[in-house]
C-alpha positions in Angstrom: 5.0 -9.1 8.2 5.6 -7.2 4.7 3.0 -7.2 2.2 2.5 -6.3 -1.4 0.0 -6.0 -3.7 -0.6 -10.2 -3.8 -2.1 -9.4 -0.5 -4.8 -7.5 -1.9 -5.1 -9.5 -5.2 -8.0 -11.5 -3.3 -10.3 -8.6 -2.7 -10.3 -7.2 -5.9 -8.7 -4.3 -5.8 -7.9 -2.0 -8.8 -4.5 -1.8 -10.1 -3.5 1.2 -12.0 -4.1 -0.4 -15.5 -7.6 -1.9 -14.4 -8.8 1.8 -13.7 -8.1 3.0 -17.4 -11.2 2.8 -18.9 -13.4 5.5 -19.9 -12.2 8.7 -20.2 -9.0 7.6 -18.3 -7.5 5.0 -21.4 -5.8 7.7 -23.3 -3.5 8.0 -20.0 -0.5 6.7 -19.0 -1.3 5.9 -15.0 2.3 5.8 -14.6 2.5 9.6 -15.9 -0.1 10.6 -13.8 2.1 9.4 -10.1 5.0 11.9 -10.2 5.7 15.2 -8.6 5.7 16.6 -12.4 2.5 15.7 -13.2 0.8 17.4 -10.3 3.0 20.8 -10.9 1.7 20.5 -14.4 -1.9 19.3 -14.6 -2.8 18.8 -10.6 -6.7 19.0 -12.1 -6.0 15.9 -13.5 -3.6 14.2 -11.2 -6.6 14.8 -8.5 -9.3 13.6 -10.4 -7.8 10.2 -11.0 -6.7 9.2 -7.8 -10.3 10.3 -6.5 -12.0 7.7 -9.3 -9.0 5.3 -7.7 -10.8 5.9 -4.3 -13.9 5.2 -5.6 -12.7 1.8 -7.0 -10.5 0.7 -3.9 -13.3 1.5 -1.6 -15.6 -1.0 -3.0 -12.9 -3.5 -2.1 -13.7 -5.7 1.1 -10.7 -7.2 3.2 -10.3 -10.6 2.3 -9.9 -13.9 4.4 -5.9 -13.2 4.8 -6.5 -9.5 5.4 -8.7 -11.2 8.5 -6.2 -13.8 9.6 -4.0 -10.5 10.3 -6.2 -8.8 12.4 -6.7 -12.2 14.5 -3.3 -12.4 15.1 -2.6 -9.2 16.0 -5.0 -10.1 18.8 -3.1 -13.0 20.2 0.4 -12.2 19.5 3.0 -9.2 18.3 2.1 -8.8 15.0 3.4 -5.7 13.1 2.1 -5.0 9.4 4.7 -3.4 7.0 3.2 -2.7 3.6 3.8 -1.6 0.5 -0.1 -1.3 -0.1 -2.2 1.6 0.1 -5.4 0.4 0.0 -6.1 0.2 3.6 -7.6 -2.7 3.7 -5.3 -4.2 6.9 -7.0 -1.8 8.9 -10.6 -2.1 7.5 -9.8 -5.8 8.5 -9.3 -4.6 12.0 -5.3 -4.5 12.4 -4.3 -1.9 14.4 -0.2 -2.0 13.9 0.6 -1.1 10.8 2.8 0.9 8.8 2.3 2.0 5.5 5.9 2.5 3.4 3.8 4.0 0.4 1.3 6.4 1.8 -2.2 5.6 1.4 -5.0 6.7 -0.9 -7.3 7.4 1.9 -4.6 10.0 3.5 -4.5 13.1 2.3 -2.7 16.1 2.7 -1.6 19.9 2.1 1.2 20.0 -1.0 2.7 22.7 0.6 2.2 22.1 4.6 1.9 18.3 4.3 -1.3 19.1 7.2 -3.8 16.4 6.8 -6.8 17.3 4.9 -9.9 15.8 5.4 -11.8 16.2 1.5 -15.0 13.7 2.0 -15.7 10.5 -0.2 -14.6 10.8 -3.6 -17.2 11.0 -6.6 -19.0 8.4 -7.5 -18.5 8.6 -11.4 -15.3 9.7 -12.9 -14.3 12.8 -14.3 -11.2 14.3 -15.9 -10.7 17.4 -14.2 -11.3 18.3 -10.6 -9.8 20.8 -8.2 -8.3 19.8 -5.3 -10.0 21.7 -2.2 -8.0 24.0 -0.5 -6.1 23.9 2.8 -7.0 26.0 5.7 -3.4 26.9 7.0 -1.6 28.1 4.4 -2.2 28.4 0.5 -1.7 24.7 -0.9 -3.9 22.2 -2.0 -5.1 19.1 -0.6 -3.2 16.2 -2.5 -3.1 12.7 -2.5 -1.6 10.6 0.4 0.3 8.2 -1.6 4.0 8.2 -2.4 4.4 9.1 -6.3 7.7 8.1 -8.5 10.5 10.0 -7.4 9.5 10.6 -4.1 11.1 9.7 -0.6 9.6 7.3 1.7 7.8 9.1 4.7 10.2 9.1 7.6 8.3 7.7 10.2 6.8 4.6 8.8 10.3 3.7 7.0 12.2 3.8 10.2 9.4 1.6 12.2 9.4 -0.8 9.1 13.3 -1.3 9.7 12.8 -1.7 13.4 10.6 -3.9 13.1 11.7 -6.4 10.2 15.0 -6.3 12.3 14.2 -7.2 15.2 11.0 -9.8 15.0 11.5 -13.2 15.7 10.6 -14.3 12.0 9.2 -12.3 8.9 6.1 -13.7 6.8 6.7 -11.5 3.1 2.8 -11.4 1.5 2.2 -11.1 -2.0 5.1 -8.5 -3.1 7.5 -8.8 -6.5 10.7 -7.5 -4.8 11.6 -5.1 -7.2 10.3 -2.0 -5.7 13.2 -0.9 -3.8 13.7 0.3 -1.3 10.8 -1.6 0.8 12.3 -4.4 -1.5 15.5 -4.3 0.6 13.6 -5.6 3.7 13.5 -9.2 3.3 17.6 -8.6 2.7 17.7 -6.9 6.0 16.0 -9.4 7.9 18.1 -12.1 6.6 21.2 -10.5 7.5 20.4 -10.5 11.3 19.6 -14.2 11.0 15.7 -14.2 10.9 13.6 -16.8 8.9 12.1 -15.2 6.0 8.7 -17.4 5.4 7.6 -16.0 1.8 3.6 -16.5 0.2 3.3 -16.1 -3.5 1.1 -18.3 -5.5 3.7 -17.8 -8.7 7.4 -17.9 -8.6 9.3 -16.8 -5.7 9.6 -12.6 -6.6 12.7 -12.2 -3.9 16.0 -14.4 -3.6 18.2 -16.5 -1.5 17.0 -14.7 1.5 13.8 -16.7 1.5 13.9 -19.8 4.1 10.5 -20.9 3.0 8.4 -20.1 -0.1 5.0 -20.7 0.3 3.3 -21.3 -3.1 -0.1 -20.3 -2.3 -2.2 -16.8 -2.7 -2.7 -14.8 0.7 -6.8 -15.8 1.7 -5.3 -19.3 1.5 -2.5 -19.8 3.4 -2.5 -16.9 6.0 -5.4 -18.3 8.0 -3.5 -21.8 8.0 -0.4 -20.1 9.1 -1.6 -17.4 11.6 -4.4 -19.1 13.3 -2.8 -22.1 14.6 
């Protein structure tokens, strides 16, 4: 299974532009997820993401974030997303691999050790200073995957394992065009696996699709998964 942000669209969960309000609307979220901005303004960078904590966490896994986790129990169910809210795993799904990162992961800019820097504030501010790490001299920095910035090994290679070599692939809720976890639909076709895709608007993929379920996430994945 790959999912997008249509997966999450259910629970509520923040995008980048519904977080700029406040002090945050005379910036450019998109300038704030790249390698650059951190080297320049890292204050900044860090207090964002922690206010984009604050928002995701208030987020509750919705009814096809549950369907998930009651599959997993009954059958081989791998989770590949795009996502990095967390909320397949708050649901209760154990297998999952996250091609992004995820907001709740952090770690050193320098080591890459994880860094555990307690709940995030509850009111937003503009500048904070990341906390330091305890093996070396870098900073603790957000899990996520910015602009610009490889996939994490690990995850990518299970992703590609697993798309390939399923017995069908269910694509949740993503547009297609962020490459390259966009390119994993493609691969699955190639080998001849039936690529079922839910979107409540327009197909966001291509010929690859077998089936396109018109239909948002907490509606059709408990039809489809619980059966």
């Amino acid at each position: 299974m790959l999912t997008g942000a249509g997966m999450s669209a259910e629970s509520g969960v923040p995008t980048f532009r519904d977080a700029q309000t406040g002090l945050w609307e005379r910036y450019d979220p998109t300038a704030l997820a790249t390698p650059e901005a951190w080297a320049h303004d890292r204050d900044t960078v860090w207090a964002w993401y922690r206010w984009r904590e604050h928002l995701v966490s208030r987020a509750q896994p919705n009814a096809g974030h549950l369907a998930v986790s009651r599959a997993q129990d009954r059958r081989d169910v791998t989770v590949v997303t795009q996502n990095v809210d967390d909320l397949h795993e708050r649901a209760g799904s154990r297998r999952v691999h996250h091609v992004h990162g995820s907001l709740f992961a952090h770690r050193c800019d320098t080591c890459g050790a994880p860094l555990d820097v307690g709940p995030p504030p509850d009111d937003p501010v503009d500048r904070l200073t990341p906390p330091g790490c305890d093996r070396c001299d870098g900073r603790a920095r957000p899990g996520v995957v910015w602009f610009g910035e490889m996939l994490p090994h690990d995850p990518w290679e299970a992703a590609v394992d697993a798309v390939t070599s399923a017995a069908a692939v269910l694509v949740v809720g993503t547009s297609g065009l962020v490459h390259p976890a966009a390119s994993l639909p493609g691969l699955a076709a190639d080998t001849g696996l039936p690529v079922v895709e839910v979107n409540p608007g327009p197909s966001g993929l291509g010929p690859e699709v077998s089936v396109h379920v018109r239909s948002t996430a907490g509606e059709a994945l408990p039809a489809l998964l619980d059966g």
